[in-house]
LUMLO-560657 format. One line per field, with one value per residue (C-alpha): residue in three letters; x negated, y, z negated. Coordinates in steps of 0.2 Angstrom, whole numbers, plus 5000, padded with zeros to 4 digits. Layout:
BEGIN
r c(ALA,...)
u c(X,...)
v c(Y,...)
w c(Z,...)
# end
This chain:
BEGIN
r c(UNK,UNK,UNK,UNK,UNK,UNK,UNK,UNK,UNK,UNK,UNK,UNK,UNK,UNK,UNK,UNK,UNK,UNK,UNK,UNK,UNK,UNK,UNK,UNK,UNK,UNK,UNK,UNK,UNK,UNK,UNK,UNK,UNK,UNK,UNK,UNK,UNK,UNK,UNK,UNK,UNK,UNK,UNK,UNK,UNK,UNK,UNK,UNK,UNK,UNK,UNK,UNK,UNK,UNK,UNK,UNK,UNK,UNK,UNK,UNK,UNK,UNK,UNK,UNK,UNK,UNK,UNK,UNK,UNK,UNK,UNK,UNK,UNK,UNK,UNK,UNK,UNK,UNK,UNK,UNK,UNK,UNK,UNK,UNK,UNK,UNK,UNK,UNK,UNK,UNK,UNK,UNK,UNK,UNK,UNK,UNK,UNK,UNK,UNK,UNK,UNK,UNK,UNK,UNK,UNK,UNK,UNK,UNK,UNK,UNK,UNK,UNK,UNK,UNK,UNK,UNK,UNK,UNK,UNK,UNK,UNK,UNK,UNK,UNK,UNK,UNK,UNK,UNK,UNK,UNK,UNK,UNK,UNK,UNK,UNK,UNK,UNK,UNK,UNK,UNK,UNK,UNK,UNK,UNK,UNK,UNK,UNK,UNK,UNK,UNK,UNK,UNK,UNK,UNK,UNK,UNK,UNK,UNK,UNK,UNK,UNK,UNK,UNK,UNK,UNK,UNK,UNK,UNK,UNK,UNK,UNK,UNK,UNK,UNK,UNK,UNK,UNK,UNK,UNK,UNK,UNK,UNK,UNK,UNK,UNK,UNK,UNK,UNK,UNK,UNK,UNK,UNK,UNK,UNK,UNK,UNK,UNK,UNK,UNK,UNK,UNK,UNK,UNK,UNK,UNK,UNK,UNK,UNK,UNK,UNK,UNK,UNK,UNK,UNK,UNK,UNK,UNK,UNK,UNK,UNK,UNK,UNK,UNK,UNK,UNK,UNK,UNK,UNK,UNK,UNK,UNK,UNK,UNK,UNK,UNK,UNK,UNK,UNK,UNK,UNK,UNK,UNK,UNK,UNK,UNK,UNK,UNK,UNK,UNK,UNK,UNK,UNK,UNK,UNK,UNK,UNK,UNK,UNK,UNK,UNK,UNK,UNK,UNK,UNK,UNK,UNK,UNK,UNK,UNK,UNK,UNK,UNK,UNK,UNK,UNK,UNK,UNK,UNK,UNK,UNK,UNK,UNK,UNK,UNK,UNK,UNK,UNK,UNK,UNK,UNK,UNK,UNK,UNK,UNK,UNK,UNK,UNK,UNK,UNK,UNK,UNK,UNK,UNK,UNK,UNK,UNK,UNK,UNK,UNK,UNK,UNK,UNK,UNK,UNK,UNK,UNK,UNK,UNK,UNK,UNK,UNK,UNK,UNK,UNK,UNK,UNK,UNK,UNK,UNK,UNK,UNK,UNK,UNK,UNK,UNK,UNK,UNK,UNK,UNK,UNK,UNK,UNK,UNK,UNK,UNK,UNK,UNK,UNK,UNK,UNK,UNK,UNK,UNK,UNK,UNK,UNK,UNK,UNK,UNK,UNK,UNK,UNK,UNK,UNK,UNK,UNK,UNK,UNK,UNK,UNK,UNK,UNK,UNK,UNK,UNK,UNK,UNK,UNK,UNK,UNK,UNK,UNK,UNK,UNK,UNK,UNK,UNK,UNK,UNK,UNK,UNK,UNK,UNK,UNK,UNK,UNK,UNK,UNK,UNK,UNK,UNK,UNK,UNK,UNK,UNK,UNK,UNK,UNK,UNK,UNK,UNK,UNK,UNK,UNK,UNK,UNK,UNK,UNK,UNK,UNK,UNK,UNK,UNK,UNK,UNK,UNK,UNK,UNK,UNK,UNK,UNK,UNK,UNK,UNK,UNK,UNK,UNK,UNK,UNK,UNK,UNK,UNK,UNK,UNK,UNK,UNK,UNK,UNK,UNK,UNK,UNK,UNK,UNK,UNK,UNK)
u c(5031,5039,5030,5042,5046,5040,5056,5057,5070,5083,5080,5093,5088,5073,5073,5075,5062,5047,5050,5034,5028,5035,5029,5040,5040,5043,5057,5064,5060,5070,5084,5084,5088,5100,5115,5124,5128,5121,5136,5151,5163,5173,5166,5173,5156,5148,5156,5158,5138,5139,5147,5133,5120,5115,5127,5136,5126,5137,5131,5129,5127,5137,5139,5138,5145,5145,5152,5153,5148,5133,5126,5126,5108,5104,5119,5110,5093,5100,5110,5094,5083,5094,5098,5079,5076,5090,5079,5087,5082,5089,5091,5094,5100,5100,5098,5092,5074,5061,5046,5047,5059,5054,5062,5077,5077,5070,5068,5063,5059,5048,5051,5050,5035,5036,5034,5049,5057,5053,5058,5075,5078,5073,5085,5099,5094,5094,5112,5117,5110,5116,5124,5118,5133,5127,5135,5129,5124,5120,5104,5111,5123,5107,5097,5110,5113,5094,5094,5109,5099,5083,5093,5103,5089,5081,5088,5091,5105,5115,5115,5116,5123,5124,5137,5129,5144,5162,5165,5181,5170,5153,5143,5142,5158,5154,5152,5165,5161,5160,5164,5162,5160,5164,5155,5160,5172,5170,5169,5157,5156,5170,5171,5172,5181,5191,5195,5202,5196,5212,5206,5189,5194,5205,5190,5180,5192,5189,5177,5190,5192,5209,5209,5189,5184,5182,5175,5179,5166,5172,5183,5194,5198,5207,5226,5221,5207,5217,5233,5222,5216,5234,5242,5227,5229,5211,5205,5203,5191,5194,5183,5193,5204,5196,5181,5172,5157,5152,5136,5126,5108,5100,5109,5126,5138,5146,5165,5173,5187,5184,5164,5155,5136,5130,5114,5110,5095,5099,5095,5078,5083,5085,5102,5120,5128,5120,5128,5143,5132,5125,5145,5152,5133,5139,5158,5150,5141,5155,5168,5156,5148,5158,5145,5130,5128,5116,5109,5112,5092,5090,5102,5092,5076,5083,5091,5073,5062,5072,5066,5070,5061,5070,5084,5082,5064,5052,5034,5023,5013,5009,5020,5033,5040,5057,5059,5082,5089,5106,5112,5131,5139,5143,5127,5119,5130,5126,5107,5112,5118,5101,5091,5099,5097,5079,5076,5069,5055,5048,5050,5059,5053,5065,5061,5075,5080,5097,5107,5119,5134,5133,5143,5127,5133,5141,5126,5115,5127,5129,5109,5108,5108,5094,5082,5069,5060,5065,5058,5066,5061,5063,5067,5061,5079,5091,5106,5096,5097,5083,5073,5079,5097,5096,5087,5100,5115,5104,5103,5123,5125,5130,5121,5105,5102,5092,5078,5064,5066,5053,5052,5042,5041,5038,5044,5024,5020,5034,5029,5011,5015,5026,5011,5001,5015,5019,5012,5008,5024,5037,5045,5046,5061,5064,5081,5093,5090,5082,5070,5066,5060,5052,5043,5032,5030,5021,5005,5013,5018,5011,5002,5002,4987,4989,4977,4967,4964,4956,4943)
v c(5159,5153,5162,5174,5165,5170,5176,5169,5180,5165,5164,5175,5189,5189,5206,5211,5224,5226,5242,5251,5245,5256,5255,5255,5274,5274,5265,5272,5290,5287,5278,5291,5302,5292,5298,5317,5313,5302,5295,5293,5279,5267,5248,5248,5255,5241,5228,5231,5229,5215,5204,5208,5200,5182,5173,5184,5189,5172,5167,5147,5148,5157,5175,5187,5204,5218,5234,5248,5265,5260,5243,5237,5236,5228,5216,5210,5207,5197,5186,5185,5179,5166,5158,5158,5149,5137,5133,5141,5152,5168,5183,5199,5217,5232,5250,5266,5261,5271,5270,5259,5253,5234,5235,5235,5217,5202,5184,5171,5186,5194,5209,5207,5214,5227,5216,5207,5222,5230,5213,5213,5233,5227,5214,5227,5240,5228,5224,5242,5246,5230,5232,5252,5254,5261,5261,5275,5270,5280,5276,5264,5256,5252,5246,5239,5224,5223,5215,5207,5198,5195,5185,5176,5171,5164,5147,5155,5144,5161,5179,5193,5209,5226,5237,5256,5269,5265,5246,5246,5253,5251,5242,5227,5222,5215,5198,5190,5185,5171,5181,5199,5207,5226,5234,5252,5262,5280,5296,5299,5302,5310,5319,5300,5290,5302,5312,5298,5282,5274,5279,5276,5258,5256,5259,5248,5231,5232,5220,5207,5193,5180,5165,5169,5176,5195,5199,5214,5217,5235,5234,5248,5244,5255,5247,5247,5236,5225,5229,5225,5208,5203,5209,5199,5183,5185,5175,5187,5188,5203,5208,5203,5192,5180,5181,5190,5195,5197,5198,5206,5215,5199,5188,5189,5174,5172,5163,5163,5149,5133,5139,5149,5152,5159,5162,5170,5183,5202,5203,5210,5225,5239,5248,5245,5244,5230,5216,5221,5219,5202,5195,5199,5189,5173,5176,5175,5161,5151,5154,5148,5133,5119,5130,5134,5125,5133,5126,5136,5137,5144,5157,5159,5162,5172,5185,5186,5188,5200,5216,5232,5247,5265,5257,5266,5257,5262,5263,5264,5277,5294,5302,5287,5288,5286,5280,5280,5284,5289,5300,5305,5308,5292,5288,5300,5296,5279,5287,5298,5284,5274,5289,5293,5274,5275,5283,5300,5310,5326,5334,5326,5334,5330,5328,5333,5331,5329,5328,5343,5334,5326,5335,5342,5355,5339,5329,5344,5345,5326,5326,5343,5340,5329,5341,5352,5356,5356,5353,5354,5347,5351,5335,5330,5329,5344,5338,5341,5355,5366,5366,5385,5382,5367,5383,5393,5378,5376,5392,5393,5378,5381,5363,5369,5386,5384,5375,5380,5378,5379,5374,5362,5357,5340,5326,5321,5342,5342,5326,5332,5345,5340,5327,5342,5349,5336,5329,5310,5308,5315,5308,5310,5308,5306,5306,5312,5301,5286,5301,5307,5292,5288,5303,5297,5279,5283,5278,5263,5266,5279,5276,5291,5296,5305,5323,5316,5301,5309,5319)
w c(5268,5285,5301,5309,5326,5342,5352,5371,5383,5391,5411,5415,5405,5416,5425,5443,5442,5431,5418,5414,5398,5383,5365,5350,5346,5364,5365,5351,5357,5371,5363,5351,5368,5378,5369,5369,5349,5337,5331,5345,5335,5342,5350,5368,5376,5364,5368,5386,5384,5372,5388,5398,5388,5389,5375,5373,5354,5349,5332,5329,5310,5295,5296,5279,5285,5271,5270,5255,5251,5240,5235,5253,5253,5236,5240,5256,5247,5233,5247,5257,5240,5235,5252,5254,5238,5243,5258,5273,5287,5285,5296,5288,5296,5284,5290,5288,5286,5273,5282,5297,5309,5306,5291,5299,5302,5294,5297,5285,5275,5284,5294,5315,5324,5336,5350,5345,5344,5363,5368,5363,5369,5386,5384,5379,5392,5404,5400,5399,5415,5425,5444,5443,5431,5416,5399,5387,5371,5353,5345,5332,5345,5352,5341,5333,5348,5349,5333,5334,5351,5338,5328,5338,5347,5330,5326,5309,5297,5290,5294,5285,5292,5285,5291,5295,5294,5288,5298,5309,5320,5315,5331,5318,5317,5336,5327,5318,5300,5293,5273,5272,5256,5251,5238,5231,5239,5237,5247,5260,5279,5279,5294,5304,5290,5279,5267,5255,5244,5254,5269,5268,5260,5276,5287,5277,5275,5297,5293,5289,5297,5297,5286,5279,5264,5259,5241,5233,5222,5216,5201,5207,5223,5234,5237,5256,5255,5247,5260,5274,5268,5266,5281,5292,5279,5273,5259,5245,5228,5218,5204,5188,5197,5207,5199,5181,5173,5154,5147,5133,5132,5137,5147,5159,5165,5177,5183,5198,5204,5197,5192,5181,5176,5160,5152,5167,5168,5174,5192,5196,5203,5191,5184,5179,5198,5202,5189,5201,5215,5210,5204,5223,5229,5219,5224,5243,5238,5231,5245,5256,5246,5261,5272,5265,5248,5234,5217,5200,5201,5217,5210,5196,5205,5219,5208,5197,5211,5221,5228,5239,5239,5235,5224,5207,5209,5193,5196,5183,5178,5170,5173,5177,5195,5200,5218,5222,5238,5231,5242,5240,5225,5217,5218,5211,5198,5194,5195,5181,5171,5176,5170,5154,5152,5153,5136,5131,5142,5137,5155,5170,5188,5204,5221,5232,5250,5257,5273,5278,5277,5259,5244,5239,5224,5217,5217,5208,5196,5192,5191,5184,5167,5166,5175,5169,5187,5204,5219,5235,5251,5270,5281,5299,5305,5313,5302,5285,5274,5272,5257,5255,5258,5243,5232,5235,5230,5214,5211,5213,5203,5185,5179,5189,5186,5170,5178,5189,5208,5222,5240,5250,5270,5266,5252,5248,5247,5233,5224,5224,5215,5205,5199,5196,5186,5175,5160,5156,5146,5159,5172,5189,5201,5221,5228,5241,5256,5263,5272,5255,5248,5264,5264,5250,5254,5271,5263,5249,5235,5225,5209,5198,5185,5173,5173,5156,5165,5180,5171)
# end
């Protein structure tokens, strides 16, 4: 494994005065605090600061930017594997985080220290700040161009940026993109990015750039995505178009234009979704193959070794354990469809914590159905519901009704008892948010024993 590089600030980055020296919760705390509202969209205020900074935040290798409603994630870690097994020095940006704000960004494959980090947000505040003329900045704003700083500082030969909210105006979309790539397209946030697939889609294709490539990895786009890329003269690959998949119980090809792979193995990451995740990856790969040239082996091995925490992650055990963030409702479909996947279980037990603005009775009722026991889970952040109000929406819920509910102030209180609970044969799931399934990884991941095995 390469050694994450050692990050040197240029000579003119060089402060004026010497700040007292801040830690990472620190920093963070005060981030966290710099901005009336967390979420203040639009770039002018970021890219005012963006001019300020040494460079400029210009990248000097490839730039992957991608953008979707779900499968964001999993797309950037299969991208990641394969160019690593290829042999180049990859920079990866993902947000939120599960457990800590490291894994946010990751070079060579190994996520930055803290050091690196308070480095680059005394790079960003001294930007922000410069002449007396300060620019306010939201927490992921922030952070955001503190990363962005990390990896252009890095000497890296592609990165890899995932887009946190919508993309127009997403603090990513600073950098220009060398190929974006959109996943799913479905309803979410819609109070900043609207009420409509078409309009979510619009907000989305922002990442588009003229004349580079875009791949549309969901099979049903919607007709603004594909609008967008047209009116701007983007490059276009379109599931089912450009490029296919097929594939039985074993094995899955691939073809795109004027190349194909088959007798593939499914990727490593677990469920349906992400054959669709792992076909946009090699589209990206292709239109991108004059840059950034890969091997059919390197694709091999980096879509077997593969791995991100929280996506319908399966830990072993009695009872089993479920780890997904899904966390709106077209995720927690697709979860639905993983679980019903996995086979019979005498009892399944669901750990739940969600965020306020979500389509929660939605997401219940997708889940519902497979659910013998619930348990409910406060959240250490004032925009999530309480562990009562989601009682109260279960108990409202027609598909939810039937099964037991009760109420905890913290996701590892409700997976404890929902361990004690359980038998060895059943099943146990955690969903709703990143916060949720952080909430039980604070200590690694948990290994569940059965009650026979403890006596």
């Amino acid at each position: 494994m390469t050694t994450t590089p050692s990050l040197q600030p240029t000579a003119t980055a060089t402060p004026t005065e010497q700040q007292p020296t801040r830690s990472l919760q620190q920093w963070l705390d005060v981030i966290g605090a710099s901005h009336p509202v967390a979420i203040d969209m639009g770039l002018d205020r970021v890219k005012e600061v963006v001019t300020r900074i040494p460079g400029h935040l210009v990248m000097s290798c490839p730039v992957i930017t991608v953008a979707g409603t779900n499968g964001k994630g999993s797309t950037c870690a299969m991208l990641e594997a394969v160019l690593m097994q290829s042999g180049y020095k990859t920079g990866v940006y993902t947000s939120p985080h599960l457990v800590q704000f490291e894994e946010r960004c990751r070079l060579f494959e190994e996520h930055v220290t803290p050091e690196q980090l308070c480095q680059a947000f005394e790079v960003v505040e001294r930007a922000r700040v410069l002449d007396g003329q300060a620019i306010s900045l939201t927490y992921f704003e922030f952070t955001t161009l503190a990363i962005l700083w990390l990896l252009q500082q890095a000497k890296l030969d592609v990165v890899i940026l995932e887009v946190g909210l919508g993309g127009r105006l997403d603090a990513v979309n600073v950098i220009d993109t060398d190929c974006a790539i959109i996943t799913s397209v479905d309803i979410d946030h819609t109070e900043f990015l609207g009420t409509t697939r078409e309009a979510i889609g619009f907000e989305k294709a922002g990442i588009m750039r003229q004349g580079k490539p875009v791949i549309v990895s969901d099979p049903v786009p919607p007709q603004s995505v594909v609008d967008h890329a047209t009116a701007i003269g983007a490059d276009t690959w379109l599931l089912g178009r450009d490029f296919n998949v097929s594939g039985d119980k074993q094995q899955w090809g691939w073809a795109g234009r004027g190349r194909r792979y088959s007798g593939l193995a499914y990727p490593a990451l677990r469920g349906a979704n992400q054959l669709l995740n792992a076909a946009g990856v090699l589209a990206a790969l292709e239109a991108l193959r004059p840059q950034l040239p890969v091997s059919a082996q390197s694709i091999r091995a980096g879509l077997s070794l593969v791995e991100l925490p929280g996506r319908f992650q399966i830990v072993p055990g009695e009872p089993t354990l479920v780890l997904d963030v899904a966390h709106n409702p077209h995720a927690a479909a697709t979860l639905t469809a993983n679980l019903d996947a996995m086979g019979y279980y005498p009892g399944t037990h669901a750990v739940f914590g969600c965020m306020a603005d979500k389509d929660v009775a939605k997401m219940l009722a997708t889940v519902g159905p497979l659910v013998d026991h619930w348990y409910f889970t406060d959240l250490p952040l004032p925009r999530a519901l309480g562990s009562a109000q989601l009682q109260a929406l279960a108990q409202a819920t027609a598909e939810t009704q039937k099964a037991s509910a009760l109420c905890f102030t913290s996701p590892q209180l409700a997976l404890d008892a929902a361990v004690a609970k359980a038998s060895p044969t059943d099943r146990i799931i955690v969903f709703g948010s990143f916060f949720t399934v952080g909430g039980v990884l604070t200590k690694g991941i948990p290994r569940l024993e059965a009650k026979h095995l403890k006596a």
